[in-house]
N, C-alpha and C positions, 0 to 999 in steps of 0.2 A: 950586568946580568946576562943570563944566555939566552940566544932566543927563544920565544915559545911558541910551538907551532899546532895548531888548532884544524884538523879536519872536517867539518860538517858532510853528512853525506844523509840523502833520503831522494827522495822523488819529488815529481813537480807537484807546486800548490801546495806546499808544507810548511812553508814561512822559513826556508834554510838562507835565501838572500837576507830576506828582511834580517835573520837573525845573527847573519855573519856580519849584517854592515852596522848591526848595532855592536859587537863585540869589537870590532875594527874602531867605531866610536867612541866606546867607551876605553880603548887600550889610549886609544888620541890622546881623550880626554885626561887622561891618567899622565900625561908625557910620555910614552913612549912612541920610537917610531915602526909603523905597521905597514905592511903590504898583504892586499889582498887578491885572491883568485877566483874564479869560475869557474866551472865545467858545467853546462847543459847538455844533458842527452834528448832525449825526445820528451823534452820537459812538460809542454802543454800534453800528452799522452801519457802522463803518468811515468815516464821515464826515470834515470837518476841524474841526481843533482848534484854536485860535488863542490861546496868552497871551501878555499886554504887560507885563514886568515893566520899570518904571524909579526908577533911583535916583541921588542927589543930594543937595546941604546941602537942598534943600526942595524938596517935588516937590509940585504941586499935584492933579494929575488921572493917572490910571495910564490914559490913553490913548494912544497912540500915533497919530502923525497919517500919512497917507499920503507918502512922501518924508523919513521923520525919523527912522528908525530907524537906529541907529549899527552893533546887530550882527542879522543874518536868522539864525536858527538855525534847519533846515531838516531833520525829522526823513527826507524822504524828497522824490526829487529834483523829482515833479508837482510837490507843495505850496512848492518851493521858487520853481518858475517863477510857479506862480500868486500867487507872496505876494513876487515881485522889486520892484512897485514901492513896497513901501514902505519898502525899503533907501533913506538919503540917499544924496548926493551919491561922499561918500565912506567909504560904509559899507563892511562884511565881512561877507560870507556864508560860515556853515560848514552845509554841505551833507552831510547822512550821506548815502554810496552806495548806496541806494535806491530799487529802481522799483516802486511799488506799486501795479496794477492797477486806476484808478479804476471805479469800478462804471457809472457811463456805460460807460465800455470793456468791462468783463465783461459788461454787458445787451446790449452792441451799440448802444445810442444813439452812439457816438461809433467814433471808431477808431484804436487808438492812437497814441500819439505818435512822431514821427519824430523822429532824431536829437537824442536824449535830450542828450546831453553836449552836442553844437553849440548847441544851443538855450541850456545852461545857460555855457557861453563868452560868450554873447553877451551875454545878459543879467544878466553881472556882471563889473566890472573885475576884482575880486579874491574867489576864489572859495579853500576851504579844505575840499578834499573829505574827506568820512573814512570808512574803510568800519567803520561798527561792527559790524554784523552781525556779523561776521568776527572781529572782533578782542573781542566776547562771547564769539562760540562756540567760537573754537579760542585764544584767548590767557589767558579769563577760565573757561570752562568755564560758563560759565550765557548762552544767547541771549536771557536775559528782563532783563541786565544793558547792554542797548544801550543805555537812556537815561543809563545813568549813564555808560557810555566818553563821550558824546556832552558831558555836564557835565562830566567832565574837559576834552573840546578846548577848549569854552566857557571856561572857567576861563585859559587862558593870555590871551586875551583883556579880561578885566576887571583895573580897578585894587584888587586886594584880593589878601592874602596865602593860600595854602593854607588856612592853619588856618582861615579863617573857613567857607571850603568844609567842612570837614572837623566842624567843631563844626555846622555846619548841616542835615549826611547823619545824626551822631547824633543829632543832636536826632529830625528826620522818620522815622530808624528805630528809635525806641526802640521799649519794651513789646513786643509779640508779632512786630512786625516785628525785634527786634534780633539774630535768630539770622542775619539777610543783611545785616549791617553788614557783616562781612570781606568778601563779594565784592563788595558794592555799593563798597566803598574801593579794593578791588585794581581793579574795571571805572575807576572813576575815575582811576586814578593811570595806567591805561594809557592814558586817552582824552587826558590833558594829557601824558601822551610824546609822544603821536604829534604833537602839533603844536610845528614847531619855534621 
């Protein structure tokens, strides 16, 4: 098979590690082999985030090239526009419905953006919004469970069975994390309903 290569990008505090090292895990778990990336910016400041997770029979480098990315997964909708072009040809952008205040914008160096959605219409054939905020706080009862509704959407997307996802979320929440396995599984199961 060919590689697939997986962009996460959003800002610090959004759960894009946690949710790139579940995807990385659950690709494991599935057999294939995966390489992953980093990029922090001013991450504790709200900064952007940026992981490259790809996987394949044999992946050589976990970089992602500009123009090669098969799916953008876009914790919030600036960092989605800002991180379009390196969606392929015929890639998939899933976009969480999110507008988060760049700090250029809150310091006043800049000034907001205009026509948030037109922009993101534009800048992608096929777009797959999801509002997780929402569908944490009033479906799942915890708003700190957005990353994981959002690795649910991701999840319909990839060639790999549930259980690899699932064997992957336990693994990363054991030990003193495993008392938020149940909601991190229930945020997840809802994030891949939502996508039909």
């Amino acid at each position: 098979m060919k590689t697939v290569n997986v962009s996460l990008v959003g800002v610090g505090g959004q759960g894009i590690i946690l949710t790139a090292d579940i995807l990385a895990g659950a690709a494991a778990a599935a057999g294939y082999d995966v390489k992953k990336s980093e990029i922090h910016g001013m991450a504790q400041r709200g900064g952007s985030v940026t992981s490259q997770v790809r996987f394949g029979e044999k992946v050589s480098s976990p970089i992602i090239q500009e123009g090669t990315a098969d799916i953008l997964v876009a914790f919030d909708k600036v960092e989605a526009l800002r991180n379009a072009g390196i969606l392929s040809e015929g890639g998939k952008a899933i976009v969480n419905d999110l507008y988060i205040v760049p700090v250029t914008v809150s310091s006043g160096m800049q000034s907001a953006p205009q026509d948030l959605d037109g922009s993101l219409s534009r800048a992608f054939k096929e777009i797959n919004l999801i509002n997780a905020p929402k569908i944490a706080e009033n479906e799942v009862g915890n708003a700190r469970t957005m990353n994981m509704v959002i690795a649910g959407a991701l999840s319909k997307f990839c060639p790999f069975e549930e259980e690899a996802w699932m064997k992957a979320i336990e693994e990363l929440l054991s030990g003193p994390k495993a008392k938020l396995l149940d909601v991190n599984k229930k945020a997840f199961q809802l994030g891949r309903a939502h996508v039909g």
